[in-house]
C-alpha positions as CSV (number, residue, x, y, z in Angstrom):
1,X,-1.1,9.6,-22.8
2,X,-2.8,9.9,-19.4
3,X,-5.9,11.0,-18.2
4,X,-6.9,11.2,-14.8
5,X,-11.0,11.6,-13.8
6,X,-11.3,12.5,-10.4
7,X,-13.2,14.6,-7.8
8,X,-13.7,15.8,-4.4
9,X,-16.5,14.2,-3.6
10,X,-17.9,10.5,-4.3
11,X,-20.9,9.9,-6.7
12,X,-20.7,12.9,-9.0
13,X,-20.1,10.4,-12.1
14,X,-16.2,10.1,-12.1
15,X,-17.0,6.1,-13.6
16,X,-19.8,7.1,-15.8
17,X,-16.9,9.6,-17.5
18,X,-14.0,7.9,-17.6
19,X,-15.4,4.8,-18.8
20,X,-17.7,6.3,-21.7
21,X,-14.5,8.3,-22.9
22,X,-12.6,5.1,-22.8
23,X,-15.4,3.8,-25.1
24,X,-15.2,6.9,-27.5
25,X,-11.7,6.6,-28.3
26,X,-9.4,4.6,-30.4
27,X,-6.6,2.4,-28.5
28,X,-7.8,3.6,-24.9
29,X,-7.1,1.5,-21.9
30,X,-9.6,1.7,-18.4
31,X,-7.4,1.9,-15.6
32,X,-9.9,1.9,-12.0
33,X,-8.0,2.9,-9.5
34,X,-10.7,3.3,-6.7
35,X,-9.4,-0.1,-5.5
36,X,-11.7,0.1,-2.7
37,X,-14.8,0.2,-4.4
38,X,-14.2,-1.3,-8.4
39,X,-16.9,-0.8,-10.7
40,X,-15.4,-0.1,-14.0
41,X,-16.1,-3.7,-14.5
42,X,-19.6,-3.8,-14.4
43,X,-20.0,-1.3,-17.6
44,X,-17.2,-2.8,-19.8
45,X,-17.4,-6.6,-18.7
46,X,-14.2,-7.3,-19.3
47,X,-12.2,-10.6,-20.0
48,X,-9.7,-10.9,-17.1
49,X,-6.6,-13.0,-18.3
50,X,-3.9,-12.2,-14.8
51,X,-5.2,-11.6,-11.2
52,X,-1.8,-10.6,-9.5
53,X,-1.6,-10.5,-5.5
54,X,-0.7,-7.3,-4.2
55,X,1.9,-8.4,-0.7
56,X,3.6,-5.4,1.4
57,X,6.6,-5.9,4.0
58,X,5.0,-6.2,7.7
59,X,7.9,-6.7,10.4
60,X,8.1,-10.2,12.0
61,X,9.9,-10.3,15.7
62,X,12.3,-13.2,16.3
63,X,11.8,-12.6,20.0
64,X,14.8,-14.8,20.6
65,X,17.0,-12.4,19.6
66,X,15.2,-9.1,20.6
67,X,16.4,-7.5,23.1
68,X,13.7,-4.5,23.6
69,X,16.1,-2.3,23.2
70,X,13.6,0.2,21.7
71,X,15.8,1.4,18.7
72,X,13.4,0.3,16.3
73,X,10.2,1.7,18.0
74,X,11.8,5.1,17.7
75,X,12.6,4.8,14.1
76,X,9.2,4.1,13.4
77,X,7.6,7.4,12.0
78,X,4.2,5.8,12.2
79,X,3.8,4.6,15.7
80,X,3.7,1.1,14.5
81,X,6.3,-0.7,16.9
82,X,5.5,-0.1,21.0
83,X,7.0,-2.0,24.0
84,X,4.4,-3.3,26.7
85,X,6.3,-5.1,29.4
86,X,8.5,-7.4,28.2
87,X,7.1,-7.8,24.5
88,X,7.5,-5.7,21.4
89,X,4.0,-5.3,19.5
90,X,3.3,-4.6,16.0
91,X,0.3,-2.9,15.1
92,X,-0.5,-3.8,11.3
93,X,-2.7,-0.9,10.5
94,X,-0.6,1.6,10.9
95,X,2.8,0.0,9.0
96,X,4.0,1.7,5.9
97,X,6.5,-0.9,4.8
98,X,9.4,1.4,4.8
99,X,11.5,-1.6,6.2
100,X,13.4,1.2,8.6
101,X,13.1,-1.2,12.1
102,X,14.4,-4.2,10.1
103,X,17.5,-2.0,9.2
104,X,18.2,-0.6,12.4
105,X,18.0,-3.2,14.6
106,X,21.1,-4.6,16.1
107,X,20.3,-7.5,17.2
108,X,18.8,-8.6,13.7
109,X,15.7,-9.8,15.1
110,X,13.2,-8.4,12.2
111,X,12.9,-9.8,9.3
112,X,9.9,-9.3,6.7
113,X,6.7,-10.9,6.9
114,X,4.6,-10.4,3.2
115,X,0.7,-9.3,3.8
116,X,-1.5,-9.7,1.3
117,X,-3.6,-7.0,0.9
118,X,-5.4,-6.8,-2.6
119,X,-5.2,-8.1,-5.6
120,X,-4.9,-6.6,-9.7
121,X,-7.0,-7.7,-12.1
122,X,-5.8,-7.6,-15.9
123,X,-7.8,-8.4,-19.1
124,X,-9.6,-6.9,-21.9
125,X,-13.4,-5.9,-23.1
126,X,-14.6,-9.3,-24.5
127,X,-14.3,-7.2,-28.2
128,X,-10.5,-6.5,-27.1
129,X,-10.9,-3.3,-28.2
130,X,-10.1,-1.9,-24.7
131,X,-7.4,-2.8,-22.3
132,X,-8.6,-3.1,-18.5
133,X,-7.1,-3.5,-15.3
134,X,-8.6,-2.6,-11.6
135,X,-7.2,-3.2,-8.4
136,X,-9.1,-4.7,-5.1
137,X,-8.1,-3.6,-1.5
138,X,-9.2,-6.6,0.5
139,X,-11.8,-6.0,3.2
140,X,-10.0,-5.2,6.6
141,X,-7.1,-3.1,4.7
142,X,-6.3,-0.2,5.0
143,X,-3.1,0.8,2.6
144,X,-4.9,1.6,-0.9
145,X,-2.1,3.3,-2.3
146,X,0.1,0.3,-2.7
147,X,-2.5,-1.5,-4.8
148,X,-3.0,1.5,-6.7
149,X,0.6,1.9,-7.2
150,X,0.4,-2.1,-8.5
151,X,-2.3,-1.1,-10.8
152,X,-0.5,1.7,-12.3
153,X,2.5,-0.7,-13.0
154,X,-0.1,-2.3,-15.7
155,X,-0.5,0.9,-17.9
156,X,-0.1,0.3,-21.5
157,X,2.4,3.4,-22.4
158,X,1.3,2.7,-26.5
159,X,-2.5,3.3,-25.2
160,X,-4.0,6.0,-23.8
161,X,-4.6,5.5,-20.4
162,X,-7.7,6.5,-18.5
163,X,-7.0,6.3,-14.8
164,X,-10.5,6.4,-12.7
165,X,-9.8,7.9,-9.5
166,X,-10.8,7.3,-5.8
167,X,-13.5,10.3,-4.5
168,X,-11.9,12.3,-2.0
169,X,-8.4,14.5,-1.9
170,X,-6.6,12.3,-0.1
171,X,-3.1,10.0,-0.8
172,X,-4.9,7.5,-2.5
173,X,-6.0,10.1,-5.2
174,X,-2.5,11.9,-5.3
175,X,-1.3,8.6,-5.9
176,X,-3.7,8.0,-8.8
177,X,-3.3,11.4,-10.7
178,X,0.3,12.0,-10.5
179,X,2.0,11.8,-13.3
180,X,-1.1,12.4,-15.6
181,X,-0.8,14.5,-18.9
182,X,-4.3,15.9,-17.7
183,X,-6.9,15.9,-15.3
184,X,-10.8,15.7,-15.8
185,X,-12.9,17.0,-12.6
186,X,-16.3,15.6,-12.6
187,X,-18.6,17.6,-10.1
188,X,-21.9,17.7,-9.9
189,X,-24.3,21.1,-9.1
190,X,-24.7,20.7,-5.2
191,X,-23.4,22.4,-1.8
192,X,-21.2,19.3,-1.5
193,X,-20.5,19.4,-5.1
194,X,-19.3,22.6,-5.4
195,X,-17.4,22.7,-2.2
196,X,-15.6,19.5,-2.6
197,X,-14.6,20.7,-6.2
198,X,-12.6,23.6,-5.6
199,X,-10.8,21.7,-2.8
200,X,-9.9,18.9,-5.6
201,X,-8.6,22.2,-7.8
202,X,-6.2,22.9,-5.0
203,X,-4.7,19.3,-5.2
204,X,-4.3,19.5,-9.2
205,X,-3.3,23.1,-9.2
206,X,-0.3,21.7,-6.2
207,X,0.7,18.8,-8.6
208,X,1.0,21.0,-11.5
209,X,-1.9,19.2,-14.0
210,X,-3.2,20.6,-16.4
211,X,-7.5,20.0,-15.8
212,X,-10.7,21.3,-17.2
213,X,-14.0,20.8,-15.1
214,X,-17.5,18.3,-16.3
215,X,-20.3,19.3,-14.9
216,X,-22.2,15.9,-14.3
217,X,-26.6,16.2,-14.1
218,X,-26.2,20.0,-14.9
219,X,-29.5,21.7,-13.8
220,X,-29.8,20.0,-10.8
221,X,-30.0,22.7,-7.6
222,X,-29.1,26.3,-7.5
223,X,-25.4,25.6,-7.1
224,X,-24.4,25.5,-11.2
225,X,-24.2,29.5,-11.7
226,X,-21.6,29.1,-8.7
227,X,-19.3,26.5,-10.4
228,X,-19.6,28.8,-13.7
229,X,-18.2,31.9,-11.8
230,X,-15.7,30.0,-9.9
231,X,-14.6,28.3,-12.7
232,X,-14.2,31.9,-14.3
233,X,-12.7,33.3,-12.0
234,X,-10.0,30.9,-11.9
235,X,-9.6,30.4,-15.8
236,X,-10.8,26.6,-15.6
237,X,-12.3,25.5,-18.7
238,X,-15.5,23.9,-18.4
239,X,-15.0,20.7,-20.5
240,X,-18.8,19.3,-20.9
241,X,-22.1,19.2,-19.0
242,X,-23.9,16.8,-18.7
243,X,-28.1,17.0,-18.2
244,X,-29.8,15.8,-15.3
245,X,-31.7,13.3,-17.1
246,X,-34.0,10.3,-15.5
247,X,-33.8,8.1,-18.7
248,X,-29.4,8.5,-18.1
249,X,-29.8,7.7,-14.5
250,X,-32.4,4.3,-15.3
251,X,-29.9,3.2,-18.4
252,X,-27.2,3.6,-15.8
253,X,-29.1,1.3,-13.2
254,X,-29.2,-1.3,-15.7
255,X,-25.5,-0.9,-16.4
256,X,-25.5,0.5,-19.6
257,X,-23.3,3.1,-21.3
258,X,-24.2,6.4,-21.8
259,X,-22.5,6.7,-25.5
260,X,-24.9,2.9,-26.2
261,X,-27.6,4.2,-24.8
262,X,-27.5,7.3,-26.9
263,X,-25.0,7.4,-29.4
264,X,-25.0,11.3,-30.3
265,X,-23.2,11.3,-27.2
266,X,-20.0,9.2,-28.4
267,X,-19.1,12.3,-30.6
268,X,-19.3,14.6,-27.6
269,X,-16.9,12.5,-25.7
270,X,-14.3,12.4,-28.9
271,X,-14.4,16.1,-29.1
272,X,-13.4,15.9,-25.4
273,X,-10.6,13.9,-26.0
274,X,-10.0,16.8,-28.4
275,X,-10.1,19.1,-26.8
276,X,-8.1,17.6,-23.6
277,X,-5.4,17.1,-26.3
278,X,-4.8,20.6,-27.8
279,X,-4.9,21.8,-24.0
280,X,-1.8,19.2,-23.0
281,X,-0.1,20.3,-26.3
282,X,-0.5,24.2,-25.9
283,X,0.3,24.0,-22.5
C-alpha cells in the first residue's frame, strides 16, 4: 500500500505526519520525496546502507561531424539546442533527456553525456523497524522529478509505503503521488493555508486519489471554519486535527516525534491508518 502526504503550500507539517504515521504502524517504510529539501532523516535517524547516483542523458556535440543543420534544434520541445554563428549550444537547464536530437540527427554527431544530478539514499531506523530512503537534488539542479522517480524505484511493495511529498502542485508532486492508494492533505488554518489547499484538491481529484484532509495547529487564525465548510461542501473527510500547541512545536525543534513525545498520540495515528484503509477498500 501507498500513502501519499502532501499539500499546496510548504510548512503546514507534511513531515511531522507522514513520519509519525510511519512510526504508528507495523511494517511501514518512509519514502521523502521532497528531494530538494530532505528532512525525514533528521526525526528517524536512519542507518543508510546504499547511496545510489542519480545520472540523466545531456547531449554532447561532436562538432566534427555537425553540420548545423538545425534538425535537432527543432526537435527539441524545450528550447534546449540553439545555433549562434557557427556553433550549436546546449543549454543544461532546460534538457529533459528525451534523447530526441541524438535520434534525429543525420550526421550522428550527438551522443549522450550522463549528469549527475542527485543522489538516493537507502537504509533503515537503527531499530530496523522502518525502511527509509530519500533522494537529494544536488545544489545547482534543477530536474527533481528524475530523482524522485529514482526514489520511488526503492519502494518496498511487501511494506506500506509512505511517500512525503514536495510543497507546491507542481510536476515534482504529480510525480510523487501518482500511483498512490491514498492521499493525506496536511493544511494548516491560514489565508495561504486554505488557498493552497483546495488548489492541491484539484491535483488529487485530476489523478483520481482517493484523499481525506489533516488539519495541522487547528485553532490557529480565523481561517479553520472555512476549511470545515469547504471540506463539506466537497464531501472531503476531515482525517485528524491537530492543536496548535507550543510544547509540539518546542519537541519538534529538538527533533523529536510527536507520537514519543506524547504517546496517546500513536493511537490516533493507527486509527488513521484505519481509517485511510476502509476508505481505499470501500472505494
Amino acid at each position: 500500500m501507498r500513502i501519499a502526504v502532501a499539500s499546496g503550500k510548504g510548512g503546514t507539517g507534511k513531515t511531522t505526519i507522514a513520519v509519525n504515521l510511519a512510526l504508528s504502524i507495523p511494517n511501514s517504510q518512509y519514502i521523502d520525496c521532497d528531494v530538494e529539501e530532505p528532512n525525514g532523516h533528521l526525526f528517524l535517524k536512519p542507518k543508510i546502507d546504499a547511496t545510489k547516483k542519480i545520472k540523466v542523458f545531456l547531449p554532447e556535440i561532436d562538432e566534427r561531424r555537425c553540420r548545423l543543420c538545425g534538425i535537432c534544434v527543432n526537435a527539441c520541445q524545450f528550447n534546449a539546442l540553439a545555433i549562434a554563428g557557427n556553433k550549436l549550444l546546449v543549454f543544461p537547464e532546460l534538457c529533459l533527456s528525451c534523447e530526441a536530437c541524438k535520434e534525429v540527427c543525420p550526421m550522428r554527431a550527438i551522443s549522450r553525456k550522463d549528469s549527475e544530478i542527485g543522489k538516493v539514499n537507502v537504509g533503515a531506523t537503527m531499530e530496523g523497524k522502518i525502511a527509509f530512503a530519500d533522494g537529494e537534488l544536488y545544489i545547482g539542479k534543477t530536474r527533481a522529478v528524475p530523482v524522485i522517480e529514482a526514489v520511488k524505484e526503492e519502494i518496498l511493495e511487501e511494506k506500506v509505503a509512505i511517500l512525503d511529498a514536495p510543497p507546491g502542485n507542481s510536476c515534482p508532486v504529480i510525480e510523487t503521488v501518482a500511483e498512490s492508494d491514498y492521499c493525506i492533505l496536511v493544511t494548516e488554518p491560514t489565508p495561504f493555508g486554505f488557498w493552497d489547499l483546495k488548489i492541491a484538491v484539484q491535483v488529487v481529484q485530476d489523478l483520481g486519489l482517493p484523499f481525506g484532509i489533516i488539519i495541522n495547529r487547528s485553532g490557529l487564525g480565523d481561517f479553520e471554519p472555512e476549511i470545515v465548510d469547504f471540506c463539506k461542501k466537497e464531501k472531503i473527510p476531515i482525517l485528524l486535527k491537530i492543536p496548535f500547541d507550543k510544547s509540539i512545536a518546542e519537541a519538534y525543534s529538538r527533533g523529536q516525534n510527536l507520537v514519543e513525545f506524547r504517546p496517546e498520540w500513536r493511537t490516533e495515528f493507527k486509527q488513521l491508518f484505519e481509517t485511510i484503509k476502509e476508505q481505499v477498500k470501500n472505494g
